[in-house]
C-alpha positions in Angstrom: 124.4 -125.6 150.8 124.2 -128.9 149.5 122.5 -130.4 146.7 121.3 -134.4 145.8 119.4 -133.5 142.9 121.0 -130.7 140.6 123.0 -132.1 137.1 124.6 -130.2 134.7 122.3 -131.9 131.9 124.2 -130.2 128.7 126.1 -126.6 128.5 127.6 -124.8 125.2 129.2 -121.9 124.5 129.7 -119.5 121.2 133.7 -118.2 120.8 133.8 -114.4 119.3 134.7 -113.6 116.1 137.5 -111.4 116.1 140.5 -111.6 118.3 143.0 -108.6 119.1 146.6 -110.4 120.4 148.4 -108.8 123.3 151.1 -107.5 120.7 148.5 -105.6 118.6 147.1 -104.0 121.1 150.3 -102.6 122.3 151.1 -101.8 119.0 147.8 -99.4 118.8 149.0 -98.2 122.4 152.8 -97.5 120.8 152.5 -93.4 121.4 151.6 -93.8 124.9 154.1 -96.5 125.6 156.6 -94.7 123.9 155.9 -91.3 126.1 155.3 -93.0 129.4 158.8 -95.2 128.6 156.8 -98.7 129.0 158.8 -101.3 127.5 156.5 -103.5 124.9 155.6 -107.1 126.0 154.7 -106.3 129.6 151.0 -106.9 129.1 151.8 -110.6 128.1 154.6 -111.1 130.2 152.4 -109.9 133.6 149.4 -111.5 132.5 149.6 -114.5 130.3 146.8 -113.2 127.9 148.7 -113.5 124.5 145.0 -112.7 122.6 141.3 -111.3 124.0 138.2 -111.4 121.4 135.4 -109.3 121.1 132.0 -108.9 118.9 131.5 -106.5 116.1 130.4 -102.9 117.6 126.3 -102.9 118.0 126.4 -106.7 119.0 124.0 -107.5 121.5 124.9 -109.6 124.6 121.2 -111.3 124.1 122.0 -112.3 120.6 125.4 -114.2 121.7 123.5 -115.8 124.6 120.6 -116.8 122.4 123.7 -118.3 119.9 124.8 -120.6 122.8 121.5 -121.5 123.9 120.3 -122.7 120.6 123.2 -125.3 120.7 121.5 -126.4 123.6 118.1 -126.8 122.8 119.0 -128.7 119.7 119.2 -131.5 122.3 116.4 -130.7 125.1 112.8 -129.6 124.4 112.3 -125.5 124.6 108.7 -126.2 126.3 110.2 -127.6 129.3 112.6 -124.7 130.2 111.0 -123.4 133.7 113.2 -120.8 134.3 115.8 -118.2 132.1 118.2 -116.6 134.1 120.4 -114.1 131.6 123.7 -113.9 133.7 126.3 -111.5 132.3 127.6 -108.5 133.6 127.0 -107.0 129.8 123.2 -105.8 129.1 121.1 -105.1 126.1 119.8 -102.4 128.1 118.5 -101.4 131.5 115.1 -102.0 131.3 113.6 -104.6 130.7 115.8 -107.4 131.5 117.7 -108.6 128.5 115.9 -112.0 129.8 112.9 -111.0 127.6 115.2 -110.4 124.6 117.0 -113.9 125.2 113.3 -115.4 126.0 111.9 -114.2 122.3 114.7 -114.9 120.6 114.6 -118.7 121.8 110.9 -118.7 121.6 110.7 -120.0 124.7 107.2 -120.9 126.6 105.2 -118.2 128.1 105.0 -120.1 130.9 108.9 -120.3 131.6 110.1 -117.2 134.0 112.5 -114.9 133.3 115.4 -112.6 135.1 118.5 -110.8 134.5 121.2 -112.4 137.5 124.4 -109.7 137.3 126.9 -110.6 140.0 130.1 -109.3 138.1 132.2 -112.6 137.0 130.0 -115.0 139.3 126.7 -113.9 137.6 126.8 -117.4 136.3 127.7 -119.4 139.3 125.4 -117.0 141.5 122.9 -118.4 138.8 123.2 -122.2 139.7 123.3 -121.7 143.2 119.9 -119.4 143.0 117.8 -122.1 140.5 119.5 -125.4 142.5 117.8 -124.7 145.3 114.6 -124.4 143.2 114.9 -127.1 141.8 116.0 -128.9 144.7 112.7 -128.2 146.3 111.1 -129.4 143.2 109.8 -125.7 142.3 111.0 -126.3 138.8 112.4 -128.9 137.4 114.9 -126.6 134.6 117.0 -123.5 134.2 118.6 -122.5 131.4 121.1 -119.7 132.3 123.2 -117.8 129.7 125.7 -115.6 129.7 126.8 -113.2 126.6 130.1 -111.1 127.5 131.4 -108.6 124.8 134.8 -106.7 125.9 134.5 -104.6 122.6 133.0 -101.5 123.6 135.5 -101.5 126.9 138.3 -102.2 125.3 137.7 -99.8 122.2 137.0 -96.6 124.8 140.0 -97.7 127.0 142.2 -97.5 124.0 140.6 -94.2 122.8 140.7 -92.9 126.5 144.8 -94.0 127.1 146.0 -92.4 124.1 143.7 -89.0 124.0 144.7 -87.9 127.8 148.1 -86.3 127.4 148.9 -86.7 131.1 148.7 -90.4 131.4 151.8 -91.6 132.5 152.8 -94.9 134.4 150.6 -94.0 137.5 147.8 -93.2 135.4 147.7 -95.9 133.6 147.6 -98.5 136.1 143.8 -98.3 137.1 142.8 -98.9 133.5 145.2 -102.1 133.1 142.7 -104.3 134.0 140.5 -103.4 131.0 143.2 -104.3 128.5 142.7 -108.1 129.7 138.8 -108.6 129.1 137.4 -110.7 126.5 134.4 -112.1 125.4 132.4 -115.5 125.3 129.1 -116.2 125.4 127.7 -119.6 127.2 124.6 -121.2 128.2 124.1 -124.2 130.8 121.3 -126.3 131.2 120.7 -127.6 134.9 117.8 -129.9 135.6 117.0 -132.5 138.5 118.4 -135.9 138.2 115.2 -137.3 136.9 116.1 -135.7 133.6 119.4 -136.3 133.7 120.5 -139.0 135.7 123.9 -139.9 134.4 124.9 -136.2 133.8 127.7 -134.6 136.2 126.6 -134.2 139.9 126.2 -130.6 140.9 127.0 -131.1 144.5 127.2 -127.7 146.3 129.2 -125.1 147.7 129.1 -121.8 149.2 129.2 -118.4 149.0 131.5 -115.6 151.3 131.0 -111.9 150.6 133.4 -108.8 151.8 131.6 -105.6 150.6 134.3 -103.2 152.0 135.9 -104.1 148.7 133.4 -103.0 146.2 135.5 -99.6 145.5 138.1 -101.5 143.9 136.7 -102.9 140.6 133.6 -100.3 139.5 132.5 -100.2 135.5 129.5 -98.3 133.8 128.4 -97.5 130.2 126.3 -99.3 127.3 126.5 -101.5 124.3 128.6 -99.0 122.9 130.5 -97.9 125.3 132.1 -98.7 128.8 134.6 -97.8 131.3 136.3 -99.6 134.2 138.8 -98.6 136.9 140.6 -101.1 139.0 142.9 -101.2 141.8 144.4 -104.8 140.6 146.7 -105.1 142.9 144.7 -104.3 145.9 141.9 -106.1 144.5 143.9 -109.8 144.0 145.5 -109.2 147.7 141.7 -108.5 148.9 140.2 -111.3 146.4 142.3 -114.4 147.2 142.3 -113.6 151.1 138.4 -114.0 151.2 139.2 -117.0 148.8 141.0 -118.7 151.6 138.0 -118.1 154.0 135.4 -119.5 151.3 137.5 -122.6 151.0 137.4 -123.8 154.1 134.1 -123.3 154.2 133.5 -125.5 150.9 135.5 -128.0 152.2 133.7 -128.0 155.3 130.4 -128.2 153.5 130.9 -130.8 150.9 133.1 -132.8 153.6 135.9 -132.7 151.7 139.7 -132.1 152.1 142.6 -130.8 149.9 143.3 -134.2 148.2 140.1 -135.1 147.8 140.0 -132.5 144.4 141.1 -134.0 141.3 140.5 -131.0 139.1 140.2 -127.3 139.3 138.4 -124.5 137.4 139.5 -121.0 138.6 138.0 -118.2 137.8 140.4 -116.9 134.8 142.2 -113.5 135.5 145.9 -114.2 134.6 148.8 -115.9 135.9 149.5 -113.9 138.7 145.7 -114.3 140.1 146.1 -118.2 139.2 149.1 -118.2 141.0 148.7 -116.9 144.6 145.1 -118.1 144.4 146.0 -121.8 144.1 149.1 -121.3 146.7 147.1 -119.9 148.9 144.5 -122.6 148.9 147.2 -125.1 149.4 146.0 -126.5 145.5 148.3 -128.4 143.4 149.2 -126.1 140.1 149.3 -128.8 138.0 145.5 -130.1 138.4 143.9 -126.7 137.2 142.5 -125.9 133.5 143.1 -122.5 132.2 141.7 -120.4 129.0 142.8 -117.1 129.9 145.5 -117.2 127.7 143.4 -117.4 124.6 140.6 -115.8 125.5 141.3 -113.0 128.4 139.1 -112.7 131.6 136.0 -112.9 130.0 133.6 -111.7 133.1 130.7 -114.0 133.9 131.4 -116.3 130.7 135.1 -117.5 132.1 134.3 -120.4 134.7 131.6 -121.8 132.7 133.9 -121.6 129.5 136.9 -123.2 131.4 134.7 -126.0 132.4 133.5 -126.8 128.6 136.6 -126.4 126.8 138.0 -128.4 129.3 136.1 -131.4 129.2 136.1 -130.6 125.4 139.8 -131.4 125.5 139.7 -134.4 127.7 140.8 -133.0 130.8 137.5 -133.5 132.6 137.1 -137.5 132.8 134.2 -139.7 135.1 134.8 -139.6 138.6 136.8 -136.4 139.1 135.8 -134.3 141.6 136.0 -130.9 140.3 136.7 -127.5 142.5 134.9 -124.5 140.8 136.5 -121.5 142.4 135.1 -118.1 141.9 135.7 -114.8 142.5 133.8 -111.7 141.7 134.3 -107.7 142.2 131.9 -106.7 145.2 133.8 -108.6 146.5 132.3 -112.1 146.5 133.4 -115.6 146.4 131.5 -118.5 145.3 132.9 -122.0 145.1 131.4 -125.2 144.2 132.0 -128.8 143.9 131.2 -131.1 141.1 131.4 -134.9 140.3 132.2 -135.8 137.0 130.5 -137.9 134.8 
């Protein structure tokens, strides 16, 4: 799909509070490492994740949203958000949709609708697509959509769960790799038609490619306080960039644009392996991407969004860049979409 109306009009995010580095958590995981002969630095060394950060235990995802949103609204008037989309893969709870929890805390308009969007790490792309279109038919004129991603709870039961099972070895182990990667962030974009933001960056479109015989490889349950996640990594990447290549040429195809034509990428942020035989198998340059995995970890439905503030925060972002959002999400799904700069 395409879009000639859709800006990103202003975005923020809210960074955790406490951060765990690769080489403390293996130093918490030293009895199991030590009986299952792993040598220590391997969690770095494959990933690139030297630190992940998380919330205190009981933090809501809604109260790390509503954190980023407020930054927002400093700068827009509340009364004209149409629509809230809360985006994350974490959840204040089932029912009702941590939307309502988001929508009192901002004290938003009665009048502005609410839903929970979870599409694993594209819940906030998925988001864009889902309210561009509304507003490109000029059904709204705003969303706000937020995203609040704790790894705490996961990460605090997959530490628990490694070192109290006294048959994990190096087979074991491997499913529950993945979970020693997530981190947390919390974010909140503000899209709105060009009326209101004319000289904001163009949201131009993109598409979306989904291959469902994959959703056995990445499947998580629990709460706020606790959560659990098994993943085939391996299988998963092989599976993940393959229907990236398909999306691609579909983007491409969509926005009318070819390989040179990208200035800048945002991937989605997994580690270096992902980043690597995503980008070769796209036929990307690896010097034109921006990545925050390092410091932060893959943190969910937070990461793209993230990447794309901290890098314009840093300068790498400038006017007239046309800017490659690549996503992936466990299902599987891929979701890619094209910006101009501004």
């Amino acid at each position: 799909m395409k879009f000639e109306n859709l800006r990103l009009h202003s975005y923020a995010y809210q960074e955790p509070q406490i951060f765990l580095t690769s080489e403390e958590m293996e130093a918490q995981l030293r009895p199991l490492y030590e009986r299952a002969k792993l040598p220590e630095g391997r969690l770095e060394l494959q990933t690139g994740i030297k630190r992940r950060g998380y919330w205190p235990k009981g933090t809501r995802p809604s109260s790390i949203a509503s954190e980023a949103a407020e930054k927002v609204l400093k700068n827009f008037p509340r009364e004209q958000i149409d629509l809230l989309l809360h985006a994350s893969v974490c959840r204040d709870f089932l029912e009702p949709a941590t939307a309502a929890q988001v929508h009192h805390n901002l004290k938003l308009s009665p009048h502005c609708m609410i839903s929970d969007l979870s599409n694993a790490c594209l819940g906030v792309l998925s988001s864009i697509l889902l309210a561009g279109q509304m507003i490109e038919s000029g059904v709204i004129k705003t969303a706000l959509i937020v995203s609040g991603e704790n790894a705490g709870p996961l990460i605090e039961e997959t530490i628990h769960f490694l070192l109290n099972d006294p048959g994990m070895d190096r087979k074991k182990i491997k499913p529950f790799m993945a979970n020693l990667t997530i981190g947390s962030a919390a974010v909140a974009v503000l899209i709105t038609h060009a009326d209101l933001a004319p000289h904001s960056p163009k949201i131009l479109g993109g598409t979306t490619l989904t291959d469902s015989s994959a959703v056995e490889l990445c499947q998580g349950d629990g709460s706020t306080e606790g959560l659990m996640m098994q993943t085939d990594s391996e299988t998963l990447m092989h599976a993940g960039v393959k229907l990236a290549r398909e999306n691609w040429h579909r983007t491409l195809d969509e926005l009318n644009w070819k390989n040179q034509d990208v200035t800048k990428i945002i991937p989605h942020q997994v580690g270096v392996a992902h980043r690597l035989a995503m980008l070769t198998e796209l036929g990307l340059p690896l010097d034109r991407d921006y990545q925050t995995f390092e410091q932060f970890g893959n943190t969910g439905s937070a990461a793209l969004p993230l990447t794309i503030m901290k890098a314009s925060e840093n300068g790498f972002l400038v006017p007239g860049d046309k800017v490659a959002l690549l996503g992936i999400g466990s299902g599987l799904t891929s979701t890619m979409l094209g910006m101009e700069w501004r």
